[in-house]
N, C-alpha and C positions, 0 to 999 in steps of 0.2 A: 852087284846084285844080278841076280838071274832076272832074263823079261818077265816070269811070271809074277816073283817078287816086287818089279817095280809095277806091277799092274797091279797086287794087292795093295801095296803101301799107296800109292796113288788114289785108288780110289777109294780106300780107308778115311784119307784124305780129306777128298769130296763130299763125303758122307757125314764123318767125324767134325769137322772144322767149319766146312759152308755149307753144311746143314741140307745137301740134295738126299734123296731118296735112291736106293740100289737100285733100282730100273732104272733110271734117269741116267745111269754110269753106266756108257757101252760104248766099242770102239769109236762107231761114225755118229756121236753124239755133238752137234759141232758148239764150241764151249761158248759163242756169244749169239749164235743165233736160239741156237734148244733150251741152255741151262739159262743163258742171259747176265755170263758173268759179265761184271761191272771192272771196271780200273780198277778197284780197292780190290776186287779180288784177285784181277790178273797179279798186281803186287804182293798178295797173300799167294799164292800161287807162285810167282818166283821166288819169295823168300822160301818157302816150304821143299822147291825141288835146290836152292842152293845148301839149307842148311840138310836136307834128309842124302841126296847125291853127292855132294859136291862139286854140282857143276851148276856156273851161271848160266838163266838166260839172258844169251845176246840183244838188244833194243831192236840190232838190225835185222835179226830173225824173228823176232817173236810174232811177226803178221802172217808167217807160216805156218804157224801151230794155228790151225782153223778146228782140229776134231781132239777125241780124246786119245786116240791114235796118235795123232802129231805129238800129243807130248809123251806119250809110253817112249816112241820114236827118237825123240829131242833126249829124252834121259838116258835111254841105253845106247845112242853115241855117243854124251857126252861125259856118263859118271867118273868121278875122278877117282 
């Protein structure tokens, strides 16, 4: 997927699935300080970029996905 695509599909995502509002979805939006995602949705959230990418997130990276950026980031180096 091209980055744009993984930006629509993403934030489709966030909107569609965990119920945020389209301002709320912007690059330096940081996802546990702004939006206030919880565990249950970090895991909704990794299940959604494994099965939509096909790529896993790592346990041992995932403390550096801080913004909405990190993870547009995290997916277009990682799509399988």
């Amino acid at each position: 997927m091209t980055k744009e695509q993984i930006i629509q599909t993403t934030n489709s995502f966030f909107i569609g699935k965990l119920d945020f509002e389209a301002s709320q979805i912007y690059p330096d939006a940081e996802l546990r300080r702004d939006l206030g995602i919880s565990s249950v949705d970090a895991v909704a959230i990794a299940s959604f970029v494994q099965k939509t990418f096909g790529c896993a997130i790592v346990m041992a990276e995932i403390k550096a996905i801080i913004t909405i950026q990190d993870l547009y980031d995290y997916i277009e180096n990682h799509q399988g």
